[in-house]
C-alpha positions in Angstrom: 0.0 0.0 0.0 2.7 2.2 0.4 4.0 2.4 -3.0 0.9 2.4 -4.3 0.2 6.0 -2.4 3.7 7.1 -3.2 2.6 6.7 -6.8 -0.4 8.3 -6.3 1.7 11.4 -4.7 3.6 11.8 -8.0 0.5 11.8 -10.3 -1.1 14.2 -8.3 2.4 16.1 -8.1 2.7 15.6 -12.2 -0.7 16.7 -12.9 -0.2 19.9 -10.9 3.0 20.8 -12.3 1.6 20.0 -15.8 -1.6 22.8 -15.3 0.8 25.4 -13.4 3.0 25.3 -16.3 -0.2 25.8 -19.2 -0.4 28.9 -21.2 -3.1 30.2 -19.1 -1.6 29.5 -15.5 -0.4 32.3 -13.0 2.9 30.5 -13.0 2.9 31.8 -16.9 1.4 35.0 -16.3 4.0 35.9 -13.2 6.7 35.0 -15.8 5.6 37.4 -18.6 4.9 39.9 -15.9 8.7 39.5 -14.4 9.5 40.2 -18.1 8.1 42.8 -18.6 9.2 44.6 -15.7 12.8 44.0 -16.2 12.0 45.1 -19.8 10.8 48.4 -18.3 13.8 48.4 -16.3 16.2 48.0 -19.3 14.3 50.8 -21.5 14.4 53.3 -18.1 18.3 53.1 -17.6 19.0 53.2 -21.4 17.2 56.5 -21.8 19.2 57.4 -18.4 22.0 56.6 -20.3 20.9 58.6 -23.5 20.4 61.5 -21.8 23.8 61.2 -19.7 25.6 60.7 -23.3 23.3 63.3 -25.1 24.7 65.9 -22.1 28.5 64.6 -22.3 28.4 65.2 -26.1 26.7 69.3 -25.4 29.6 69.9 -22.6 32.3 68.8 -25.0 31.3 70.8 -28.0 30.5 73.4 -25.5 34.1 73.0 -24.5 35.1 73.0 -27.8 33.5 75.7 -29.0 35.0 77.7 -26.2 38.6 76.7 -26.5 38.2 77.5 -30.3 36.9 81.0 -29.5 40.0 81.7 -27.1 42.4 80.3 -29.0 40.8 82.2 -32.7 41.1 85.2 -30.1 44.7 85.1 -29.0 45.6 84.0 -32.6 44.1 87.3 -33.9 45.7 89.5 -31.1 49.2 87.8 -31.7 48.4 88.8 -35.9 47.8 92.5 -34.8 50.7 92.8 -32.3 53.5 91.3 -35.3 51.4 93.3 -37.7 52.1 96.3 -35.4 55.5 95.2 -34.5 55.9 95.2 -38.5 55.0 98.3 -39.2 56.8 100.5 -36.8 60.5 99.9 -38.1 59.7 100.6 -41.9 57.6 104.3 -41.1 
């Protein structure tokens, strides 16, 4: 008798997991739900990220742009000053 209920056991046990595991089960529905959420998850920190590269990419041709602007201006000066320097010798 004792096998016989241990056997019992294990069809009950097989034809449990067999429904949990269906298309229509909450074992099923907790999975696609865990999905989605880390799918969320993955789409929140990529546009984080976006964002964080889109700002990086403004500060360096901020930077840029203002290096360029100071250098443009002390190449200019340095052009008037040899320009200057130039000119006073041959009057």
């Amino acid at each position: 008798m004792g096998v016989r209920d241990k056997l019992s056991q294990a069809s009950i046990y097989l034809r449990k997991l067999r429904l949990s595991l269906g298309p229509d089960s909450y074992f099923q529905y907790k999975r696609g739900r865990k999905h989605e959420r880390k799918q969320a998850d993955h789409a929140r920190e990529q546009a984080k990220d976006s964002i964080e590269r889109e700002r990086d990419e403004a500060d360096r041709g901020r930077e840029y742009e203002e290096r360029y602007t100071h250098e443009r201006e002390a190449d200019v000066l340095r052009e008037r000053t040899e320009r200057a320097g130039d000119r006073g010798p041959d009057r």
